[in-house]
N, C-alpha and C positions, 0 to 999 in steps of 0.2 A: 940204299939209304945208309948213311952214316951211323956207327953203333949206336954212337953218344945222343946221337941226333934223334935215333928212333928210342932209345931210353927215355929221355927229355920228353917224347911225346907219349910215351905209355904212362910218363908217370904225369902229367896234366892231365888227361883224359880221368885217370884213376883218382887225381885230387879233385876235377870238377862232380865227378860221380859219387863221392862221397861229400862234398858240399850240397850237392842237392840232395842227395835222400836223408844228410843232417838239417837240412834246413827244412824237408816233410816229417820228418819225428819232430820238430820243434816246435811247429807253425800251426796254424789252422786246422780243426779238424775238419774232414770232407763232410760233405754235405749240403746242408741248406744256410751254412755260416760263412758260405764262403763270398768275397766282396761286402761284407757285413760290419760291424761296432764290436764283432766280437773279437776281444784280447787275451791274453794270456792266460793259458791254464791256472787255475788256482787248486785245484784236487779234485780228484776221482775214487771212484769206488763201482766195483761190480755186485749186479745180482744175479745170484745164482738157485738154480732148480736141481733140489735135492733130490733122490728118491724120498720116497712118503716110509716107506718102514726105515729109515736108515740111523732112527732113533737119536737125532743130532739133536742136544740141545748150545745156548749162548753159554754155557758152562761150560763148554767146551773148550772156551780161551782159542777159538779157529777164526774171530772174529778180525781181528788188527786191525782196525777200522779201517777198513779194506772190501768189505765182505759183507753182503748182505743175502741170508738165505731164505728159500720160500721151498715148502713141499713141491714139489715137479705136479704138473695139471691141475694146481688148486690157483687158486685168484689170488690176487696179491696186491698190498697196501701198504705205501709209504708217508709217513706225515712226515710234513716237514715243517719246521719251527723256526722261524724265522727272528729273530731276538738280538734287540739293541743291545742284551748285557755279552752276547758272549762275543769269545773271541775266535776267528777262523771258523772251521767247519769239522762236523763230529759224529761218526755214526755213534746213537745212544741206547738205539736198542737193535742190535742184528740177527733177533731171529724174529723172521716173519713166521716160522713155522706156526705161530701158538695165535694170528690172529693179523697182524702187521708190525711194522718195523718201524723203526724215528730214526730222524737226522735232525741236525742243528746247525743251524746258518746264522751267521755272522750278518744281521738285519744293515751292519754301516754302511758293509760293503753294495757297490753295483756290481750286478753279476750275471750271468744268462745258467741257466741249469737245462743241459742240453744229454739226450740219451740215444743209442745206437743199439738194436738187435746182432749180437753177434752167431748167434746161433742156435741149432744148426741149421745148415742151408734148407727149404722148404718152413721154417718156421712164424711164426703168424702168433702177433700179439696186440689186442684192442688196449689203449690204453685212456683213461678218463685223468683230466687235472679239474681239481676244483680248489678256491679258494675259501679255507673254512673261518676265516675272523679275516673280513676285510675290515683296514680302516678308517678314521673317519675320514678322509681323501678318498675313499671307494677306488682306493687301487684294486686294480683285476689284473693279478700278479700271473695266472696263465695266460700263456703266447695263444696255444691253442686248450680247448676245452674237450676234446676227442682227436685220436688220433688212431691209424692201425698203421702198424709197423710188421714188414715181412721179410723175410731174408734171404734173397737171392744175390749169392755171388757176396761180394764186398759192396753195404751199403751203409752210407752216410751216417752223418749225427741230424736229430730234431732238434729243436730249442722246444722245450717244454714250457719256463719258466721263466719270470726275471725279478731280479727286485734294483729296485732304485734309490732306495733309501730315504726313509721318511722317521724314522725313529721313533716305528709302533710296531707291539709283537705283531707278528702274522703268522697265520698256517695255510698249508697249500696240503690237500693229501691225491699221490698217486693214489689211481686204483687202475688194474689190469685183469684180464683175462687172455690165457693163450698157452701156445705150444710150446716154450720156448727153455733153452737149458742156460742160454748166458744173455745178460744185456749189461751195458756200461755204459757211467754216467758220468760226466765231468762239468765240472761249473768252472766258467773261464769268466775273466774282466770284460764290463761294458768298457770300452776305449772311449774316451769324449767325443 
């Protein structure tokens, strides 16, 4: 084969390879979204299982809304606030360690609030959604109301969650029990 020729082809093979694994960092997350209404990322944030003595608190300025921490093998609980006034999405309080943690959701937006155990492998987390102020439309803003989540290998995202926009506050609060040192959550666009 000609130099030029087999260049030419090392270098397609190496552009198509990098088009497709940019177009899986961009796309879909795996899971149960896929062939789904589910669109574009709009933000994430991880939670994390601290050791229990490691004396961390949200003073810590470790938080960047980014971060959400819980003592390692204690239970754990996230309210979520769902509110016409704000704007985008915001963790408000990131230490679970002292009881449970908030977020703040942008109530305009349609949205899916989808979560993934990432580790470590062998780990096992029951997770409970309930809707705490439904409104007067008796939206039932969790997908599902129990769910256990375990981590073998590389696995998917859940949809926990959705709002559709009605321009009433609402609350949804995680609560969990389990093994687990990391899980990540990202709320992406309902698509029409």
């Amino acid at each position: 084969m000609d130099r030029s020729v087999r260049t030419i082809a090392i270098t397609t093979l190496i552009a198509a390879a990098l088009s497709f694994t940019a177009g899986a960092a961009f796309g879909k997350p795996p899971g149960d979204t896929r062939d789904s209404d589910v669109g574009k990322k709009l933000w994430q944030f991880n939670i994390l299982a601290i050791p229990e003595q490691s004396h961390w608190e949200d003073s810590n300025a470790s938080c960047n809304g980014s971060r959400i921490f819980f003592d390692e093998g204690e239970n754990g609980n996230i309210v979520w606030v769902l509110d016409p006034s704000a704007h985008g999405f915001d963790v408000t309080d990131c230490d679970g360690t002292d009881g449970a943690a908030a977020v703040e959701a942008d109530e305009s937006q349609r949205f899916y609030v989808l979560l993934r155990l990432l580790g470590p492998n062998g780990s096992d987390v029951d997770l409970n959604c309930q809707n705490d102020i439904v409104s007067d439309n008796k939206d039932d803003l969790c997908i599902i109301d129990n769910v256990n989540l375990t981590k073998q290998g590389r696995t998917g995202f859940v949809k926990v969650f959705k709002n559709l926009f009605d321009d009433e506050l609402e609350q949804v609060t995680w609560s969990w029990s389990g093994d687990y040192k990391l899980m990540q959550v990202r709320v992406h666009a309902i698509t029409p």
